[in-house]
C-alpha positions in Angstrom: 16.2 -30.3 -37.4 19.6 -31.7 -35.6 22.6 -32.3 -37.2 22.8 -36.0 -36.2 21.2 -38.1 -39.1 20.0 -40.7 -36.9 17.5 -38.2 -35.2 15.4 -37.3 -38.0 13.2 -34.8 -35.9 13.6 -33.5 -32.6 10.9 -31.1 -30.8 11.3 -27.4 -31.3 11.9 -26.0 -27.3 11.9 -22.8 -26.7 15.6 -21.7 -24.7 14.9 -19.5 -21.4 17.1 -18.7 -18.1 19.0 -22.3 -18.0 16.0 -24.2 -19.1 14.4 -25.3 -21.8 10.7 -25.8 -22.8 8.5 -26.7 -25.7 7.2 -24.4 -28.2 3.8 -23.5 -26.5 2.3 -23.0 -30.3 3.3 -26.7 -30.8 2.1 -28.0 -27.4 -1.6 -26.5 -28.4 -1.4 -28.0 -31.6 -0.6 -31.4 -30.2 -3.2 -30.5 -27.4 -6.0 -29.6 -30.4 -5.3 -32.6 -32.5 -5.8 -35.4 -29.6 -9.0 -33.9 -28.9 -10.1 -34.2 -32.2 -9.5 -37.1 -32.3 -11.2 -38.1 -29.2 -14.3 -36.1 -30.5 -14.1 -38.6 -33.4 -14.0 -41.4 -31.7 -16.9 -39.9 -28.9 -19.2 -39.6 -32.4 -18.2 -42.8 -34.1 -19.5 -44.5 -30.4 -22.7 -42.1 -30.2 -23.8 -42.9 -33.7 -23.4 -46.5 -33.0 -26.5 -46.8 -30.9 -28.9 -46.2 -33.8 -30.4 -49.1 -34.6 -29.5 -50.4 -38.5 -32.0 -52.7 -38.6 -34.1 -55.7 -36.1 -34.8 -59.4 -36.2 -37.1 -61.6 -35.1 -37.6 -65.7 -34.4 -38.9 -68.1 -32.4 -37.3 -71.3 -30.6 -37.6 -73.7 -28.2 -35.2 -73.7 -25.8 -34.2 -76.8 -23.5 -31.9 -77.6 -20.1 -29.1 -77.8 -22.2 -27.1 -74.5 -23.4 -28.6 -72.7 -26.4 -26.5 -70.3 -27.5 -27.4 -67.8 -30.2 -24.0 -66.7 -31.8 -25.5 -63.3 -32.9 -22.0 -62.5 -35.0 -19.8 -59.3 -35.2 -21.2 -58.1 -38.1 -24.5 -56.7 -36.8 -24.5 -57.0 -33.1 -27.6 -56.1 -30.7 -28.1 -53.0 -29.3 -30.8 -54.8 -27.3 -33.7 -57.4 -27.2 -37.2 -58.9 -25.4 -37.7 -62.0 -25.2 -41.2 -63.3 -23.9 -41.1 -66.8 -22.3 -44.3 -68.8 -23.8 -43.3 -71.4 -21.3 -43.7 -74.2 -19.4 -40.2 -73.5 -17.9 -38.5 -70.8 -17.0 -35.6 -69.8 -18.9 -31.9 -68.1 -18.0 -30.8 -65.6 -20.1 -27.1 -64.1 -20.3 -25.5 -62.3 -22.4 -21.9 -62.5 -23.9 -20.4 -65.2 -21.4 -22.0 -67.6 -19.8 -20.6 -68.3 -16.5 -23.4 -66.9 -14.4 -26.2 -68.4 -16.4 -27.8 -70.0 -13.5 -26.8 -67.6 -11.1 -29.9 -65.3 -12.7 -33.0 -65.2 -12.0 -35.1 -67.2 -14.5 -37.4 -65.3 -16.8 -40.9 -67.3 -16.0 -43.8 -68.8 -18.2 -45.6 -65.5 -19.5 -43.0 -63.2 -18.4 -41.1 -60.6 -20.8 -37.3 -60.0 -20.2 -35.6 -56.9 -21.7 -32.1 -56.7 -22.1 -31.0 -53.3 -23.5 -27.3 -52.6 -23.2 -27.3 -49.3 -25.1 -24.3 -49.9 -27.9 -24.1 -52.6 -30.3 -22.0 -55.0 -28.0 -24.1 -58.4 -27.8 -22.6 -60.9 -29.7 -23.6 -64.2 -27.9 -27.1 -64.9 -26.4 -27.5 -67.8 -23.9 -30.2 -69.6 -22.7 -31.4 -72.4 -20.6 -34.2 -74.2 -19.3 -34.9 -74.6 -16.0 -33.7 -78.5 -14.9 -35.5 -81.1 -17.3 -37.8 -78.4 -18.8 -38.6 -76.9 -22.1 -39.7 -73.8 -23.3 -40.8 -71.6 -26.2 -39.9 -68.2 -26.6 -39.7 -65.3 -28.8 -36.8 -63.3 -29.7 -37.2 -59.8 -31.4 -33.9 -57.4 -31.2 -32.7 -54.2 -32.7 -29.6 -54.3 -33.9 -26.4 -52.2 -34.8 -23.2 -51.6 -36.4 -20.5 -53.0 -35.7 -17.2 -52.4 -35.2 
């Protein structure tokens, strides 16, 4: 402790030849608590990417924006979506300012999207110009955080 009441705590140092240094037991235990907590944090992320739970629907989707707000609640860890045509469809995932810079996902074709932690919140999708399509949706989702 100091004598000045205004500094309520000051940081034990150790006094040597004209210099001072901390307390090496206090640096370790400073040292040993940040990476515990870091090894908390490392687990809460890993045990995110079990899946809680999955949904499943179906929707026709048009050349206007669709966009799926998925919530925060229970995001997707990842999802398929099969194209039952005609169209092709775009698919992006959280923002959707390079919708049509994809690839479209064909008639009869299966896109997979997995992004390995619960982080998908927002699904868009598109139909090629003047085009419609039907497709299924089945995801496995997380928890959130």
């Amino acid at each position: 402790m100091t004598d000045n009441p205004l500094v309520p705590f000051q940081m034990p140092v150790v006094k040597g030849d004209s210099e001072e240094r901390m307390n090496p037991a206090v640096l370790q235990f400073i040292m040993t608590a940040s990476m515990a907590a870091q090894m908390a944090k490392m687990r809460m992320l890993e045990e995110s990417k079990v899946p809680t739970g999955s949904k499943s629907f179906k929707l026709t989707v048009t050349d206007s924006i669709t966009e799926l707000s998925v919530g925060l609640v229970e995001p997707w860890i990842s999802f398929s979506l099969v194209n039952d045509g005609p169209s092709g469809v775009y698919v992006e995932v959280n923002e959707p300012d390079k919708l049509l810079d994809k690839v479209p996902v064909n008639s009869g074709e299966t896109e997979t999207v997995d992004m390995r932690y619960p982080i998908i919140n927002i699904v868009y999708l598109q139909a090629e110009s003047r085009g419609t399509a039907a497709v299924r949706i089945k995801a496995k989702t997380g928890k959130g955080g």
